[in-house]
DSSP file (Angstrom, degrees, kcal/mol; ACC not computed):
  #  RESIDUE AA STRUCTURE BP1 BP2  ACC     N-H-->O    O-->H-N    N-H-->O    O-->H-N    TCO  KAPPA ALPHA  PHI   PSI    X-CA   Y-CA   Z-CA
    1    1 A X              0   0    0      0, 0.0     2,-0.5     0, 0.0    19,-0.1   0.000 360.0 360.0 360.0 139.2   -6.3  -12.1    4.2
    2    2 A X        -     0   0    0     17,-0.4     2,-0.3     1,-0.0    20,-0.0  -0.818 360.0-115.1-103.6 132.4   -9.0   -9.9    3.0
    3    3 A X        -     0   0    0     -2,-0.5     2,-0.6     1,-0.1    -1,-0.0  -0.469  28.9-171.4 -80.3 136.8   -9.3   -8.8   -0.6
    4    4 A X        -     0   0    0     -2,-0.3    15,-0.2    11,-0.1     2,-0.2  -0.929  10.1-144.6-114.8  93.4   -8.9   -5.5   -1.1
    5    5 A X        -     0   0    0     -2,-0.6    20,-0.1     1,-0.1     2,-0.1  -0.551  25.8-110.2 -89.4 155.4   -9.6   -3.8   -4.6
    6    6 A X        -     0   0    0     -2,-0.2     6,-0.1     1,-0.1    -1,-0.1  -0.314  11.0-142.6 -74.4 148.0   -7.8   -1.0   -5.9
    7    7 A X  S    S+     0   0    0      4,-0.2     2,-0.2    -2,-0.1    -1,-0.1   0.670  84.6  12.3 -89.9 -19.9   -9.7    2.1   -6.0
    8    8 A X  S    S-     0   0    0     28,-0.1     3,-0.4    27,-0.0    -2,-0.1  -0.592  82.8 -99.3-154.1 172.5   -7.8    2.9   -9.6
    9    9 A X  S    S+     0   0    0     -2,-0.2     3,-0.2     1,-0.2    27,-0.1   0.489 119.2  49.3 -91.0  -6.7   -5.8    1.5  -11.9
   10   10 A X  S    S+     0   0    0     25,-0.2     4,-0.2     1,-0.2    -1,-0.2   0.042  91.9  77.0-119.5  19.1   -2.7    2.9  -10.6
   11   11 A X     >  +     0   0    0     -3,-0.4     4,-1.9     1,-0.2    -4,-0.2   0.028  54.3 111.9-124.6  34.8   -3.1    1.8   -6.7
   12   12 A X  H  > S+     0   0    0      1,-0.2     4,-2.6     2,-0.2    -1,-0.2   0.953  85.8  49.7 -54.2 -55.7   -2.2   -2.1   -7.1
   13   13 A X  H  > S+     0   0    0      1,-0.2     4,-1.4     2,-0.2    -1,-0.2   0.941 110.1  45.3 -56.8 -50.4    0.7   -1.2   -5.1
   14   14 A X  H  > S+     0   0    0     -4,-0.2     4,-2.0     2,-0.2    -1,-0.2   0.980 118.1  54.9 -49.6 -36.1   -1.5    0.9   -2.1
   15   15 A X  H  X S+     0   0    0     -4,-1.9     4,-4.7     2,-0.2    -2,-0.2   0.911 102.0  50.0 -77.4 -38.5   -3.5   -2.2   -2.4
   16   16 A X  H >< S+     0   0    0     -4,-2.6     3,-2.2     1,-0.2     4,-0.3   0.880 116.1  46.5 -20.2-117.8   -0.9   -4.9   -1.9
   17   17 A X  H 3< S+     0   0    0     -4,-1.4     4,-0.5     1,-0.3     5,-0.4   0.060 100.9  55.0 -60.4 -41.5   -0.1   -3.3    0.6
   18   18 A X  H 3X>S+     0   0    0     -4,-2.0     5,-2.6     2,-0.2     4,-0.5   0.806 114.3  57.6 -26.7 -68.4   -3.5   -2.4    2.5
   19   19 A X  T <<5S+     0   0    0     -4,-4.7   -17,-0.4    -3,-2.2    -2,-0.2   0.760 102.6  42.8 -59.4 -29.4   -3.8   -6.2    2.2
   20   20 A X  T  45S+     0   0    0     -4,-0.3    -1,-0.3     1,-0.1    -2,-0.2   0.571 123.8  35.8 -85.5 -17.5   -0.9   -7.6    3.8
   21   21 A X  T  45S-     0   0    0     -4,-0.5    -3,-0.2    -5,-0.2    -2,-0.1   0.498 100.2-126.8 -94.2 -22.9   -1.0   -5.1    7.0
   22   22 A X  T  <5 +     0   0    0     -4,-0.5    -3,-0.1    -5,-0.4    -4,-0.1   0.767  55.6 156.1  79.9  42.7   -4.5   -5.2    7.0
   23   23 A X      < -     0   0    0     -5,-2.6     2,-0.3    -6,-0.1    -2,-0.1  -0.490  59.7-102.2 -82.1 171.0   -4.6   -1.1    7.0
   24   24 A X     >  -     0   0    0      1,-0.1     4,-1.9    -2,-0.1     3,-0.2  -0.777  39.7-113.4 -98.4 153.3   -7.7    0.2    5.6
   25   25 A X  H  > S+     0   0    0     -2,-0.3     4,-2.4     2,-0.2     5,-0.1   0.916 114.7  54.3 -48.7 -48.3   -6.4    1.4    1.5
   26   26 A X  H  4 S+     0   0    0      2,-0.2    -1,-0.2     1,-0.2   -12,-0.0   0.752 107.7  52.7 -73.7  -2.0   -6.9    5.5    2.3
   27   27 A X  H >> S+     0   0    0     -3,-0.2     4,-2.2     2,-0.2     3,-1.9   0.931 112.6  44.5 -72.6 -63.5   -4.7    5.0    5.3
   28   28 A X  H 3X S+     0   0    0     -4,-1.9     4,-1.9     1,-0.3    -2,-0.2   0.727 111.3  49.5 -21.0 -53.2   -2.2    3.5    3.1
   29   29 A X  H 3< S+     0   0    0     -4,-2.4    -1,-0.3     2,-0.3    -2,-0.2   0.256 108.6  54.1-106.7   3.5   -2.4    5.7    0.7
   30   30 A X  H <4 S+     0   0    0     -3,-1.9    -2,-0.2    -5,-0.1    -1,-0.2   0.690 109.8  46.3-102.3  -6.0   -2.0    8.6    2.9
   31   31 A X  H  < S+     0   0    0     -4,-2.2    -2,-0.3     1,-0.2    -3,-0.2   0.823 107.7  53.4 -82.6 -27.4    0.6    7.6    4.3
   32   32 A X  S  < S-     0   0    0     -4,-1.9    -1,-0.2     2,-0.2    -3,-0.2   0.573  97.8-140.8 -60.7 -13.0    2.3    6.7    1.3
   33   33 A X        +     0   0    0      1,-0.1     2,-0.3     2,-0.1    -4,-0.1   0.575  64.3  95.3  73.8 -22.0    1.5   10.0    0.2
   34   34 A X        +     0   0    0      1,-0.1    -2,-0.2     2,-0.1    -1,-0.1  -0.945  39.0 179.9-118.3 147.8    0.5    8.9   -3.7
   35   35 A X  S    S+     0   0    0     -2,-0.3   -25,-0.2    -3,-0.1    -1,-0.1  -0.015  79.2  83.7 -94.4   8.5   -2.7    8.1   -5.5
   36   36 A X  S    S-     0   0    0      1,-0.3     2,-0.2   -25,-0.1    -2,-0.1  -0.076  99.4 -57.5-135.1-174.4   -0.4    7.7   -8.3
   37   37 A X        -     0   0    0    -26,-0.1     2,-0.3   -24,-0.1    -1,-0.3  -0.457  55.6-137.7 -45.2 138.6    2.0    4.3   -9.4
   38   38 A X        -     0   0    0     -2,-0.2   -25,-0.1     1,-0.1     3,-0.0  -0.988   6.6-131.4-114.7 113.7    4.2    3.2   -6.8
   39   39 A X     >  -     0   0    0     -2,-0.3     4,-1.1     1,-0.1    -1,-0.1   0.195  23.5-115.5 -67.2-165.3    7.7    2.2   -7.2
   40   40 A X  H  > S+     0   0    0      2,-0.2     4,-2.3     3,-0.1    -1,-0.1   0.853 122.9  53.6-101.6 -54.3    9.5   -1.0   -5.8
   41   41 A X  H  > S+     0   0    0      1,-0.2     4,-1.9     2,-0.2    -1,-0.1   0.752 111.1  49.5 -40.7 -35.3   11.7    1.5   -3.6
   42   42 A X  H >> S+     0   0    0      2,-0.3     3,-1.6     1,-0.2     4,-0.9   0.993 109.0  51.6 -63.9 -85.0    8.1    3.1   -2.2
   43   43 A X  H 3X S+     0   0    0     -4,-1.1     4,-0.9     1,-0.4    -2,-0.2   0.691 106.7  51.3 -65.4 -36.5    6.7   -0.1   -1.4
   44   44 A X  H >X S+     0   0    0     -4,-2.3     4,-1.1     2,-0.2     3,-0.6   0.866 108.9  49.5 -72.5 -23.8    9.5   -1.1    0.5
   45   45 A X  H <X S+     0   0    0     -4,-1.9     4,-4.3    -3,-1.6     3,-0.4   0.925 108.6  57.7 -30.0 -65.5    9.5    2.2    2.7
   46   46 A X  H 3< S+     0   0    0     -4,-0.9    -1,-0.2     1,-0.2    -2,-0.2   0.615 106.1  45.4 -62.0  -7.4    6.0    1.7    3.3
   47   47 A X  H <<>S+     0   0    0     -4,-0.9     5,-3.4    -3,-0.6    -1,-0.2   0.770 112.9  51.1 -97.7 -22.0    6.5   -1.6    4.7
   48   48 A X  H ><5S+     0   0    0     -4,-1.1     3,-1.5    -3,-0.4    -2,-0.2   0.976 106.3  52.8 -40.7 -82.4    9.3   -0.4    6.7
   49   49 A X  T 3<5S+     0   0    0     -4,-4.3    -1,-0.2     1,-0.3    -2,-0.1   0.746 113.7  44.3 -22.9 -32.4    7.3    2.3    8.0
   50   50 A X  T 3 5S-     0   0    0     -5,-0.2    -1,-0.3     2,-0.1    -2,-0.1  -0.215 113.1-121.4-108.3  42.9    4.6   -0.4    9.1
   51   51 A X  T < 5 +     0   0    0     -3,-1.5     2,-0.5     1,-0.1    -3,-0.2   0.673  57.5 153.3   3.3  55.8    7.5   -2.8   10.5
   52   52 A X      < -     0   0    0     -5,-3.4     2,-0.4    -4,-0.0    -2,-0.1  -0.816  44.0-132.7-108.3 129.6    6.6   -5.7    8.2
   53   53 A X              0   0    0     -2,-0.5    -5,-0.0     1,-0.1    -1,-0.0  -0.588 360.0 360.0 -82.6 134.5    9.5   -7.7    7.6
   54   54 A X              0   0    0     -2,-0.4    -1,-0.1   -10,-0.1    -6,-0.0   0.231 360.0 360.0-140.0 360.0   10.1   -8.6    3.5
């Protein structure tokens, strides 16, 4: 897995996330649609969205 730092303080969640698909982070995080804090319910959508089983 390749580390991936958050661009912000509020994009742990895009980045998480980035890391485990191996998505670039501004892909992520347009498709997630926020620069902002991410909720648990958000993170699971976006892993839906990317069919990653959790």
């Amino acid at each position: 897995m390749e580390l991936i730092m958050q661009p912000t303080f509020q994009t742990c969640g895009q980045a998480c996330i980035a890391m485990i698909t191996g998505k670039d982070i501004e892909t992520v995080i347009k498709d997630m649609k926020t620069r902002g804090s991410t909720s648990i319910g958000q993170l699971i959508e976006i892993l839906d969205f990317y069919r990653v089983e959790h």
